[in-house]
C-alpha positions in Angstrom: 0.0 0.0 0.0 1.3 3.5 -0.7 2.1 5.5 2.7 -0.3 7.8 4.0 1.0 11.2 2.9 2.0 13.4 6.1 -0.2 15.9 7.2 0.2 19.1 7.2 2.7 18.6 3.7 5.6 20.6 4.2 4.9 22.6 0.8 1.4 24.0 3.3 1.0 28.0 3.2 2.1 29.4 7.0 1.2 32.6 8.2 0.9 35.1 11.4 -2.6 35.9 12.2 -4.0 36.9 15.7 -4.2 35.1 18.9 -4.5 33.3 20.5 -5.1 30.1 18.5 -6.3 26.8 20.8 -8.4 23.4 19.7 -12.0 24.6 19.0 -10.9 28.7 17.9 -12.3 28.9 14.6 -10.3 31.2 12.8 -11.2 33.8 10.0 -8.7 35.4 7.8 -9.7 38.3 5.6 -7.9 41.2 3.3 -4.6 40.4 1.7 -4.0 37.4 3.7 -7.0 35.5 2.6 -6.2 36.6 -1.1 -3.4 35.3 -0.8 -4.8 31.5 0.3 -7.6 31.8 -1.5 -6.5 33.5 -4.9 -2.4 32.7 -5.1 -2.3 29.6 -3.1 -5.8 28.0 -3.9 -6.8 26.8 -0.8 -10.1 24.5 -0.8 -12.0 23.2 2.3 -9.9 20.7 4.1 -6.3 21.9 3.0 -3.7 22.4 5.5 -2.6 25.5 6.4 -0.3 26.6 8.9 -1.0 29.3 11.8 1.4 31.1 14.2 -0.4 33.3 16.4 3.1 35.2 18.4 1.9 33.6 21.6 0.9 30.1 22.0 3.5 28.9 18.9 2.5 27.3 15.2 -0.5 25.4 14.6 -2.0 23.1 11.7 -5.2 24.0 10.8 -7.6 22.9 8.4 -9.0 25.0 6.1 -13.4 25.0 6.6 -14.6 27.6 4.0 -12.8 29.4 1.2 -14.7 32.8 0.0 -13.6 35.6 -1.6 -12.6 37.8 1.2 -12.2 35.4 4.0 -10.8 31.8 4.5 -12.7 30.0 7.7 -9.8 27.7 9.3 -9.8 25.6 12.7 -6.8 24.6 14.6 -6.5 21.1 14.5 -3.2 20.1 16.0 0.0 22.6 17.6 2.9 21.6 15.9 5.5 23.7 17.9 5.7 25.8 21.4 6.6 29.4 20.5 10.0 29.7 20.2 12.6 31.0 22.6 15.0 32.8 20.2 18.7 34.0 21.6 18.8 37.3 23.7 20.0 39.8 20.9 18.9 43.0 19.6 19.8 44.8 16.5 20.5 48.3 16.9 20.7 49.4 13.1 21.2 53.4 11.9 18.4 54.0 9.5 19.5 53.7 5.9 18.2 54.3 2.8 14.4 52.0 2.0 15.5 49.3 0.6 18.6 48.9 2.7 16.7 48.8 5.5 14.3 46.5 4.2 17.1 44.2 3.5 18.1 44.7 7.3 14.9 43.9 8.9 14.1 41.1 6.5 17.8 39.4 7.2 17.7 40.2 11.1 14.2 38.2 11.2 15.8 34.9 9.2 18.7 35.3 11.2 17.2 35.0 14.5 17.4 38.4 16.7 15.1 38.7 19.6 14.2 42.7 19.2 14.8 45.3 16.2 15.4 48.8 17.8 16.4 51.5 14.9 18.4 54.2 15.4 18.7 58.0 14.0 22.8 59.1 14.1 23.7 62.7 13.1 24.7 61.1 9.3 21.6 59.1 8.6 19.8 59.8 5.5 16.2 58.8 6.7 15.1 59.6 9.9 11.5 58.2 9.9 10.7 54.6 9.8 7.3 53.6 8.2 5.6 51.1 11.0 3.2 49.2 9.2 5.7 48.2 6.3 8.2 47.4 8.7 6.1 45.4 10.4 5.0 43.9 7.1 8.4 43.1 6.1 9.6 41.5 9.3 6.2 39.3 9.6 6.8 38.3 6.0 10.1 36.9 6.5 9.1 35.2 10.4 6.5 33.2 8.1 9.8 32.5 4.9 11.9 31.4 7.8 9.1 29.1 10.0 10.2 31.1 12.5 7.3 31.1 15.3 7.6 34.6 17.5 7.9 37.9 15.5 11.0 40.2 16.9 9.9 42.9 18.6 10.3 45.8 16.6 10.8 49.1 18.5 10.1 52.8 17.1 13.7 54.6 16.0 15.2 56.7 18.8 18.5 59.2 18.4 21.5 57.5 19.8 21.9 59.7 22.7 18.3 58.5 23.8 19.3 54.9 23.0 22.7 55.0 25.3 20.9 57.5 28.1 18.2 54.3 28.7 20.4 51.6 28.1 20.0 48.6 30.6 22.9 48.1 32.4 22.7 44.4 32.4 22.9 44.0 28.5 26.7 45.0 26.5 26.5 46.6 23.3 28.7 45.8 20.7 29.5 48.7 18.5 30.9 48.2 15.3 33.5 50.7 15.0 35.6 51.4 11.6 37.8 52.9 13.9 38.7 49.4 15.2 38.5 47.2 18.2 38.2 43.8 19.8 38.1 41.1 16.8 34.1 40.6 16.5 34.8 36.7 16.7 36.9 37.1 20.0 34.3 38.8 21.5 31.4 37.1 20.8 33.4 33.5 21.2 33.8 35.2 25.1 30.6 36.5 25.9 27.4 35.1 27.9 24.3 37.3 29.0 22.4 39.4 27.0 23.8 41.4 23.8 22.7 44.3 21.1 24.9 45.7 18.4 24.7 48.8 17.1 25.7 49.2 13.4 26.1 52.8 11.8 24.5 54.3 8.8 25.8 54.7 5.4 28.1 57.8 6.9 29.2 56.0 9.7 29.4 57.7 12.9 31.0 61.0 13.8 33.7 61.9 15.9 31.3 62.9 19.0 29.3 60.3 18.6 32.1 57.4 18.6 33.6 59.3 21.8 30.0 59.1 23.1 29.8 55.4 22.7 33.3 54.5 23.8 32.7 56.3 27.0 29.7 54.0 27.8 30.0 51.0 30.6 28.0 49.0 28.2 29.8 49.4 25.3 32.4 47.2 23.3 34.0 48.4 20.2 34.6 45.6 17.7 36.3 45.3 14.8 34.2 43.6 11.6 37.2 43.1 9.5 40.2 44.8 7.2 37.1 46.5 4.8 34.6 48.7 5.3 31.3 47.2 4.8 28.1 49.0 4.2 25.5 49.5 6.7 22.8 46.6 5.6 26.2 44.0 5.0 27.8 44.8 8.4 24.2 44.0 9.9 24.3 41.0 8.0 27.8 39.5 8.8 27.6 40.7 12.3 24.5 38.9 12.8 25.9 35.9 11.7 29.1 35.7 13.1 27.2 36.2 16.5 24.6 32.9 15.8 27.4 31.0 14.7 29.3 31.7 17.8 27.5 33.1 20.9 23.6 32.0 19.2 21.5 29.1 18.3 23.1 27.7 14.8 24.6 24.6 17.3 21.7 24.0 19.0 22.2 25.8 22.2 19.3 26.8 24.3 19.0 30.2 23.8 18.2 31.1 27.5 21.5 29.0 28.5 24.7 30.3 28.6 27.1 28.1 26.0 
């Protein structure tokens, strides 16, 4: 006999809706999200869809009623617990649109905890439009399977960001200036984390003197070249998760 085809196929649509999502919560899905099961992805009554609700964790459900402009879906089985993703916020200097969209789009794959933009005295943008951000980084949590959204926090000058910092948390400031190899010290630290990458002028005089002067903060050094402002997000990120973060399997709440 042929095997039984698992259920929910891995190839099932997965998005964010509200919470929270239980056994018995009959779900509706409306606007752009149910066009997009019901007109790109063709959803018909008893498909398998799957449902993260940023609280309880992912969910299979079973599709009940596909209409025009809503999609009827109940919760038939959780699949995973939210996730407890490591301790690390990105502290990123506005940049240009679609540099920044990169940036939140990469920062969500790669697996921070919280976004919190930045405004320096050389950024370009100083406004951050909510809703698309919010769009973006909800589009790549569902790419990714990843099951809790980072928080994404409203941008804040840097003097603001360094005059509430919590004093329990470093900072790791990427400095073209130089500093500590970026490998070294992540490879040596435990407890909670940020960086703070500049924007496509990098930061001022003041600003580094400012930041160097702070308890919290550890100058590093991301290589011989100078990388833009979406890229050193990028590698930064990644050197971090492959050293201090989850790519080994560590649980992010335990120190390694």
């Amino acid at each position: 006999m042929p095997a039984t085809p698992a259920w929910p196929p891995r190839s099932a649509p997965r998005l964010f809706v509200p919470g929270p999502l239980g056994r018995g919560v009959t779900v509706t899905v409306e606007g752009n999200a149910a066009h997009y099961l019901g007109k790109v992805m063709r959803v018909a009554p008893g498909d398998a869809v799957i449902l993260c609700d940023n609280l309880t964790g992912e969910w299979a459900c079973k599709v009940v009623e596909a209409g025009k402009r809503a999609v009827t879906l109940d919760p038939v089985e959780m699949l995973r617990q939210r996730e407890q993703v490591p301790d690390l916020w990105l502290c990123p200097a506005l940049l240009k649109k679609d540099r920044f969209d990169l940036v939140l789009e990469k920062a969500t794959e790669l697996g921070v905890r919280a976004i919190r933009p930045v405004v320096t005295r050389r950024c370009v943008a100083d406004k951050l439009n909510s809703e698309r951000a919010r769009m973006i980084v909800t589009e790549a949590a569902e790419q990714c399977a990843r099951t809790a959204l980072p928080e994404l926090a409203a941008p804040v000058r840097l003097d603001t960001l360094l005059d509430h910092w919590p004093a329990d948390r470093a900072l790791f400031f990427a400095d073209e200036a130089g500093g500590e190899p970026a490998a070294t010290a992540f490879g040596a630290h435990r407890g909670p984390a940020a960086l703070l990458v500049g924007p496509e002028g990098g930061f001022d005089d003041a600003e580094r003197k400012r930041l160097c002067a702070h308890p919290c903060v550890k100058p590093i050094n991301l290589g011989p070249r100078i990388l833009r402002g979406e890229t050193a997000a990028i590698a930064a990120l990644s050197l971090w998760m492959g050293l201090a973060g989850d790519w080994q399997g560590n649980d992010p709440d335990t120190p390694a």
